[in-house]
Every structure is written in C-alpha cells, then in structure tokens.
Kinemage of the C-alpha trace (Angstrom):
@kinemage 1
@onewidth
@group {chain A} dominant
@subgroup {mainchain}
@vectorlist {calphas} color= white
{ca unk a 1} P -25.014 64.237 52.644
{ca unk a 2} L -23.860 62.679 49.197
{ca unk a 3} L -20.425 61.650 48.971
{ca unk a 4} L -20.525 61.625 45.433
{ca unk a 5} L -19.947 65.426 44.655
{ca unk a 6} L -16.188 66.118 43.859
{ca unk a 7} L -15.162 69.449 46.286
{ca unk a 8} L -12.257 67.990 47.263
{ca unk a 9} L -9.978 65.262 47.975
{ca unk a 10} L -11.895 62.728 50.143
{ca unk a 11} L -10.990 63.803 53.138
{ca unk a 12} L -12.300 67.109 52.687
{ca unk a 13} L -15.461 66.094 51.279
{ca unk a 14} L -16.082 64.047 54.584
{ca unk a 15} L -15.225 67.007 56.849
{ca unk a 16} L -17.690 69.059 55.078
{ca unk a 17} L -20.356 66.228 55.112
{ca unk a 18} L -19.750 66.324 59.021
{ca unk a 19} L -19.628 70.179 59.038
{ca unk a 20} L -23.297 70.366 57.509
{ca unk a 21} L -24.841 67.525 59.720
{ca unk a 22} L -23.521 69.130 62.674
{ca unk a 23} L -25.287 72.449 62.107
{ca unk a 24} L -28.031 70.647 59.806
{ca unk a 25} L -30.744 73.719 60.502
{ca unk a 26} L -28.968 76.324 62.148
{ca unk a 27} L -29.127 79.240 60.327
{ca unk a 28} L -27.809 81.285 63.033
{ca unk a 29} L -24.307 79.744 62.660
{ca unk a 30} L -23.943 80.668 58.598
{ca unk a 31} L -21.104 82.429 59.804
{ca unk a 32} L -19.209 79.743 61.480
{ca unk a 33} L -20.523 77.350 58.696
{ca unk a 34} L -18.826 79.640 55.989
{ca unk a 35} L -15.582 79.882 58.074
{ca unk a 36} L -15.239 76.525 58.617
{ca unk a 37} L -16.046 75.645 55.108
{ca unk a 38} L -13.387 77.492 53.943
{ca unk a 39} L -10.925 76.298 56.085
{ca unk a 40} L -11.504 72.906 54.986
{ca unk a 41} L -11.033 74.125 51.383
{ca unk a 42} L -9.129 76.900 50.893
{ca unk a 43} L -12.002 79.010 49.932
{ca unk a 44} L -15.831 78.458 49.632
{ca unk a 45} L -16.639 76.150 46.218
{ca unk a 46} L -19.511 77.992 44.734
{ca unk a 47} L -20.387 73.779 44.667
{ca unk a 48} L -20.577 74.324 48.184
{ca unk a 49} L -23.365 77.062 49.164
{ca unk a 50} L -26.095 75.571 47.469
{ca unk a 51} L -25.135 72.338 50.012
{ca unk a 52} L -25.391 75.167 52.626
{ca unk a 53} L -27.795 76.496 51.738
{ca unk a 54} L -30.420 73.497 51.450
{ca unk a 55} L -28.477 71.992 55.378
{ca unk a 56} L -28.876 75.398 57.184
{ca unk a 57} L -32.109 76.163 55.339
{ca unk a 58} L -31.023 79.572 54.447
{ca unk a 59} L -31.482 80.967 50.735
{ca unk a 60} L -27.899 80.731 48.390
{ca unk a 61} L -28.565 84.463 47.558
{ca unk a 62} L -28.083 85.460 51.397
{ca unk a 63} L -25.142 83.186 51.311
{ca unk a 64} L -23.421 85.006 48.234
{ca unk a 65} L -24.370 88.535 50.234
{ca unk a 66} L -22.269 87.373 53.322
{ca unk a 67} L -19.064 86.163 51.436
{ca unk a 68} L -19.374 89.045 49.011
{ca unk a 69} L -19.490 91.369 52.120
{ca unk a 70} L -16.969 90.054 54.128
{ca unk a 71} L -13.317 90.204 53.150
{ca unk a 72} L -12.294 87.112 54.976
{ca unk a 73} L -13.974 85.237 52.052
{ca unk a 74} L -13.333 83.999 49.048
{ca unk a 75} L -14.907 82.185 46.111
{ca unk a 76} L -11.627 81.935 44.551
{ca unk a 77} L -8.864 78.843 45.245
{ca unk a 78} L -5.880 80.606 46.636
{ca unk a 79} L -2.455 79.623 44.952
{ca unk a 80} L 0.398 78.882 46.415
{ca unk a 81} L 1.855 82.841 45.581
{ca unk a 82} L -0.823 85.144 45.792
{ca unk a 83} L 0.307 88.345 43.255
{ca unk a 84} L -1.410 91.154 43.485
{ca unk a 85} L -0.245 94.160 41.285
{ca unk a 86} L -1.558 97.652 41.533
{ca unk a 87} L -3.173 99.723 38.753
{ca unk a 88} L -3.586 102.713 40.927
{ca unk a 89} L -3.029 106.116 38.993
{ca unk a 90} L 0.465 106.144 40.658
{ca unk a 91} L 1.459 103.072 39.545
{ca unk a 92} L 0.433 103.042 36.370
{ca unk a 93} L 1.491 106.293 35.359
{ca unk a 94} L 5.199 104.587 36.244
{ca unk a 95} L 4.472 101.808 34.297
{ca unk a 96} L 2.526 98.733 36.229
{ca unk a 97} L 0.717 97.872 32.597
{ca unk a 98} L 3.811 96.614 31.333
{ca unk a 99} L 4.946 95.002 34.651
{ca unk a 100} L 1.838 92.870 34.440
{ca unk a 101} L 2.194 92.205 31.211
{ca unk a 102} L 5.518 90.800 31.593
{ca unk a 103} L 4.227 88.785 34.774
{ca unk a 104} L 1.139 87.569 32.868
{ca unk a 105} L 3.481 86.455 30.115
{ca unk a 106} L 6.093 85.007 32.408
{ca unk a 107} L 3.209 83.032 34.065
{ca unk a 108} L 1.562 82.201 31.430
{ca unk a 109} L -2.349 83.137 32.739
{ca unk a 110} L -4.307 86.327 32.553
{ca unk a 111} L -5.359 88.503 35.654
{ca unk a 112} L -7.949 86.502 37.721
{ca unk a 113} L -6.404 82.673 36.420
{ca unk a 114} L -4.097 80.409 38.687
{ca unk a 115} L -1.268 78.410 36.786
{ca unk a 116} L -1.582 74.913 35.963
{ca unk a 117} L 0.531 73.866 38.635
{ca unk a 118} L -1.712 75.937 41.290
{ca unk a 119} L 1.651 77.701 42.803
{ca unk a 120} L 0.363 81.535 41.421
{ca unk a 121} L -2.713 83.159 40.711
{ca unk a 122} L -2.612 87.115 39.833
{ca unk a 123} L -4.476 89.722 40.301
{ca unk a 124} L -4.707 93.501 40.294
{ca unk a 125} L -6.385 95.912 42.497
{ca unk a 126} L -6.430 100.208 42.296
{ca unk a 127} L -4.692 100.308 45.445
{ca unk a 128} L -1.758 98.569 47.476
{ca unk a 129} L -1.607 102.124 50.175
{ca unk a 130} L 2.020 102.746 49.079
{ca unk a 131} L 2.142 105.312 46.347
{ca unk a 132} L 5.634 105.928 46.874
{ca unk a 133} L 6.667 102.402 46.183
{ca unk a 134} L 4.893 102.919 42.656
{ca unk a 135} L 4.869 100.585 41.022
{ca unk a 136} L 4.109 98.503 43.224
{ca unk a 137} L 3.199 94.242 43.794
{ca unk a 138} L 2.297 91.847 46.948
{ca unk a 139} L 3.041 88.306 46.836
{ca unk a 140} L 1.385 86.934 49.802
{ca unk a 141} L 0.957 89.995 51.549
{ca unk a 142} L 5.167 91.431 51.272
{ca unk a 143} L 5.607 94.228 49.078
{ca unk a 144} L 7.948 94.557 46.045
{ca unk a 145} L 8.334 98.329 45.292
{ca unk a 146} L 9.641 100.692 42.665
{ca unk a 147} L 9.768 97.928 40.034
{ca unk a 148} L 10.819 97.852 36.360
{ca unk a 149} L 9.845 95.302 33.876
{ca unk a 150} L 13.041 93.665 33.994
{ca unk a 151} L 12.474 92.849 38.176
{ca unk a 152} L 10.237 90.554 37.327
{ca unk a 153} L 11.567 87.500 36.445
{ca unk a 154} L 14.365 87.641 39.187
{ca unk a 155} L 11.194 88.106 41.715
{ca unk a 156} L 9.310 84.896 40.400
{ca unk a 157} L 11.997 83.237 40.099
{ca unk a 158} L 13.030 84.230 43.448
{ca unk a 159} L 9.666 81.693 44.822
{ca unk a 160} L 11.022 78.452 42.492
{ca unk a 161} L 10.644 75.400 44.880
C-alpha cells in the first residue's frame, strides 16, 4: 500500500497499510476490516474505503451500506466532547432551539462541525429517551436535563482542560 496518502499521523497510516495486507482479499472479514479501521482512527476516513475496497476486493457502495447500517460506525472524527442535543417535540416545545443556539454560539461551529481545537463536535438528534428531562443534552453519553439557556456556559465550561 502507498504511504503517501495522509489518513493519519504516521503511525496510523502504517497500521492500516498492515491491516489491508493482512486481509488483502478477504472479503469475508469487511467486518473486522471496518472495526479495526476505525479503531486505528477514530472513525472510518471516507479516504479509507475506497483503500478497502480495492484490498478486500469488495465494491465501496457495499462498504458505505455496512457503516451506514451499523451504529458502531462512523464516518465522522469524534471530538474530544461529543454533544448531542435533542430536538424532540418535548424538548423543543421547552426551548432546546435556543439552548443550541447558545451552545453553537458559545462553540463557535454549527450542528454537524467539530471546533478548531477538535475537543467538541455537536449534534442533534429527535430523541435522547428522557422526555421528562426536556430539554435535554449528552456529552459523551451523561445526560444534562431540564436546562435553560443560561446552563450552558457553566456546563462547557464545566469540561475546560
């Protein structure tokens, strides 16, 4: 495999160059291929699959249906602080529009967009499962409920290294 394509630090880009020659062929292991992949990145560089995709010999477009299926991956770098707010009726009848505005502006990004520093990306869903936290955020998986606009800076804030 060429060295010369920039997924990573160097390290990484080694690991996945042995990763592929290893199961050079093996279609059968896309799974394993995928999860391993990730692990050495963080999440799957869309860089990545067509590399898998010619080593495996297995077409990108049955690539893309197996990380788009499964939840496990992503296409997306993770951040540091994962946010993800809720726009479920509940919580957006209590106000979560203006809660993510607030974060968005705090943070400087839009929904979808990790900060310059990589520490937070945010995003929003139509369902957390807890109604009667409305309205309600995750940051890496914990809950924050029954928030107002002025919670959120003392919750960022809260994750300053």
């Amino acid at each position: 495999m060429c060295n010369c394509i920039r997924l990573g630090t160097e390290e990484q880009v080694s690991e996945f160059n042995a990763l592929l020659d290893e199961y050079k062929g093996q279609k059968d292991n896309i799974m394993i291929v995928l999860q391993k992949t990730q692990g050495i990145f963080g999440y799957i560089p869309e860089m990545s699959v067509k590399m898998i995709a010619e080593a495996l010999k297995i077409a990108e477009s049955e690539i893309y249906g197996i990380i788009t299926f499964y939840s496990q991956f992503t296409l997306t770098p993770k951040a540091k602080y994962n946010l993800d707010i809720c726009l479920g009726t509940a919580c957006f009848v209590l106000g979560a529009q203006d809660i993510l505005d607030k974060i968005l502006a705090k943070l400087g990004v839009k929904v979808g967009e990790m900060t310059k520093d990589g520490k937070w990306i945010v995003t929003s869903c139509r369902c957390l499962g807890c109604c009667g936290l409305a309205p309600a955020i995750t940051i890496n998986g914990e809950v924050y409920g029954k928030l107002k606009v002025e919670d959120v800076d003392k919750i960022i804030d809260g994750f300053a290294d």
